[in-house]
C-alpha positions in Angstrom: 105.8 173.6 139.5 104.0 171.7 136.6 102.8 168.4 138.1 104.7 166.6 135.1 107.7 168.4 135.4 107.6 167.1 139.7 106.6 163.4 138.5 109.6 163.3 135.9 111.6 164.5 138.7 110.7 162.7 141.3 110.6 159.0 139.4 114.5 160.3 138.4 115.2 160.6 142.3 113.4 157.4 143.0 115.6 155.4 140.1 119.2 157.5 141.5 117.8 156.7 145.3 117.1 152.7 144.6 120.4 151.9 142.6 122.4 154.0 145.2 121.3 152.6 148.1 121.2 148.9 146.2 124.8 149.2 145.9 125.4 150.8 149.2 123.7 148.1 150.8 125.3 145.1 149.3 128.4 146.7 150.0 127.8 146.6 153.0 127.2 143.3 153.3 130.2 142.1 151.8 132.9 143.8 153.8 130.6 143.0 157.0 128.5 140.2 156.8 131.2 137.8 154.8 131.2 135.4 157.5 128.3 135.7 159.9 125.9 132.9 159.8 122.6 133.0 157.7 119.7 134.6 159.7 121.8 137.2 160.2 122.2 137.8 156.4 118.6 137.4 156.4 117.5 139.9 159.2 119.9 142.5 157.2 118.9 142.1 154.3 114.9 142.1 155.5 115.7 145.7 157.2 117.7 147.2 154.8 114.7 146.0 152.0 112.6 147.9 153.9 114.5 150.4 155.0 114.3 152.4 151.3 111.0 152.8 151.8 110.8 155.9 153.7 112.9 158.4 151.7 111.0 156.7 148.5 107.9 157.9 150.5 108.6 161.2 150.9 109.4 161.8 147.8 106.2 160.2 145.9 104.7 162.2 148.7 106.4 165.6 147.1 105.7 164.1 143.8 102.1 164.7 144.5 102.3 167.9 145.3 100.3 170.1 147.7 96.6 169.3 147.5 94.4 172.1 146.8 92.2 173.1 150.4 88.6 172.7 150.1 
């Protein structure tokens, strides 16, 4: 596959990934974490921003392709 063709791809799957999981995540929080007290708001919201990492990583990973062997 042209190397453009996979970047354009993959930065699509990265912007579909980060507003899905955005709004999976806050819905989430609001039908569980409506009353619960403020670190616990915080811890969830510290894992789940981090948590969207490693898909996002595989996929810039497959962006960049197979490297050619030496």
């Amino acid at each position: 596959m042209v190397p453009r063709l996979r970047s354009f791809i993959g930065t699509i799957m990265i912007i579909v990934l980060v507003i899905v999981y955005a709004l999976a995540a806050t819905t989430v929080a609001t039908l569980l974490l409506a009353t619960s007290p403020w670190w616990v708001h915080f811890l969830y919201f510290l894992l789940s921003g981090l948590l969207w990492i490693l898909p996002a990583m595989l996929i810039i990973k497959w962006m960049a392709g197979a490297r050619p062997k030496v």
